[in-house]
C-alpha positions as CSV (number, residue, x, y, z in Angstrom):
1,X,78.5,106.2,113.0
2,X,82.6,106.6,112.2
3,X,83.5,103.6,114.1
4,X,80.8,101.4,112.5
5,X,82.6,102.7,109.1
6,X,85.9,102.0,110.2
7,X,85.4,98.7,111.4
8,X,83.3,97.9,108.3
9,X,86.0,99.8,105.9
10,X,83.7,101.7,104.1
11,X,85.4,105.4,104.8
12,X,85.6,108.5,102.6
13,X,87.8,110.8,103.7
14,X,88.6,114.1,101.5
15,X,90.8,117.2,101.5
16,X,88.0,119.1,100.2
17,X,84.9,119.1,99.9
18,X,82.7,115.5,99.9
19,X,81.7,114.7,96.2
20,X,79.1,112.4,94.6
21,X,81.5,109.8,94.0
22,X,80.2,106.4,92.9
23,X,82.6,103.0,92.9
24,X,81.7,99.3,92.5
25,X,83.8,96.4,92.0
26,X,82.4,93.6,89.8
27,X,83.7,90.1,90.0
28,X,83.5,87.2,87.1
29,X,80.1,85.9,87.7
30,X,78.7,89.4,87.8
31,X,78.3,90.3,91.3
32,X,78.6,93.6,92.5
33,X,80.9,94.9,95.4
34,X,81.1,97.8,97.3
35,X,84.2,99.3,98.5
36,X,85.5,97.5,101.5
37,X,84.8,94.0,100.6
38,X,86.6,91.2,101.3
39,X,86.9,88.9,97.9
40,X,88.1,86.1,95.9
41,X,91.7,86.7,93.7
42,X,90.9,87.1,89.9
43,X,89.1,88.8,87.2
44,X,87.4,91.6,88.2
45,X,86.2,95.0,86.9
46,X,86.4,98.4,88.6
47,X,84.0,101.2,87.5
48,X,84.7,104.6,89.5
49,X,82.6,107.4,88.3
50,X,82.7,111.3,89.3
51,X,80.7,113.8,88.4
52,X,82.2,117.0,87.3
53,X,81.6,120.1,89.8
54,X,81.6,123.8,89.2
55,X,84.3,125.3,91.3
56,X,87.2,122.4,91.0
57,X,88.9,120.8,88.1
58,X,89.6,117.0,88.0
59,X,93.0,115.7,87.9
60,X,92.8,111.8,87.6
61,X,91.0,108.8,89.0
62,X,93.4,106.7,89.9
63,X,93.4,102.7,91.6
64,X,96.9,102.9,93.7
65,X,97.9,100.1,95.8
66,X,99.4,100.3,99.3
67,X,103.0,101.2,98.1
68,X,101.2,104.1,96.1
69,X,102.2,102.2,92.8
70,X,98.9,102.7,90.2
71,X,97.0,99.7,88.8
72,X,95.1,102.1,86.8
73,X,94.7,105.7,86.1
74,X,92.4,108.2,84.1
75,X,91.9,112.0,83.5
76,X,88.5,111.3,82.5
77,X,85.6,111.6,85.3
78,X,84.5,107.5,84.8
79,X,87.2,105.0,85.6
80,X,86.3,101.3,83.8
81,X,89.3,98.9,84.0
82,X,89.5,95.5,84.0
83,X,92.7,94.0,86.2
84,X,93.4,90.4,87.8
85,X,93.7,90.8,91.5
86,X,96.1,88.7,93.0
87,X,95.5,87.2,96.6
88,X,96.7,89.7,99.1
89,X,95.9,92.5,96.7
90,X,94.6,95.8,97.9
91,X,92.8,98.6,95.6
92,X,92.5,102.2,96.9
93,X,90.4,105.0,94.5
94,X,92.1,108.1,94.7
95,X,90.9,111.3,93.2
96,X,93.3,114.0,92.9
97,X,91.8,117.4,91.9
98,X,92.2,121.5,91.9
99,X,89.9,123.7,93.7
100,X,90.8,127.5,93.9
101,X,94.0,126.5,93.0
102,X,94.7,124.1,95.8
103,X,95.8,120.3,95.2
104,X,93.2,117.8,97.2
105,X,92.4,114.3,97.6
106,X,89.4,112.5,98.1
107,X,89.8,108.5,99.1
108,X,87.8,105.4,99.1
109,X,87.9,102.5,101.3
110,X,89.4,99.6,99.2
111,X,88.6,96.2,98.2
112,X,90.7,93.5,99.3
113,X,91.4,90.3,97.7
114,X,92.2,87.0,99.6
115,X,93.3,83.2,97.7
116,X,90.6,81.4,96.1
117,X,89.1,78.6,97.7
């Protein structure tokens, strides 16, 4: 249901077509988070990984924060960065690639970050 996916932030909305896009946050004592979790500020690890497709050509996995500045960017179809999230921190994945020479996007819900306890 949409509105069950809104309210629970985990969304994927595309320009084109939907792709097999897998994304996973991993914090310092190894637990693993989907997109639109709420966590702790601090070490964490992103892994974002697309596969490629026939008819398009990948431009860059990027993690761009609400002012659309980039924490981290590749050209490469598997994103594996580590970054310290500060409290208040968002992380959005955006995928930018051609298809039929047309510019899309494809987003991912992000992961939020509040103070440590």
């Amino acid at each position: 249901d949409l509105f069950k996916g809104l309210k629970a932030r985990s969304t994927l909305v595309t320009s084109g077509p939907m792709l097999d896009v897998r994304a996973v946050l991993v914090d310092e004592d190894e637990r693993l988070f989907a997109p639109g979790a709420v966590l702790q500020s601090g070490a964490v690890r992103v892994i974002v990984q697309v596969p490629q497709w026939p008819d398009g050509e990948l431009e860059a996995i990027e993690l761009v924060r609400p002012d659309n500045s980039l924490a981290a960017s590749t050209t490469q179809n598997s994103l594996d960065v580590e970054l310290e999230a500060e409290a208040g921190e968002v992380f959005y994945t955006r995928i930018r690639f051609d298809q039929d020479g047309k510019s899309q996007r494809y987003w991912v819900s992000p992961w939020f970050f509040k103070s440590s306890p």
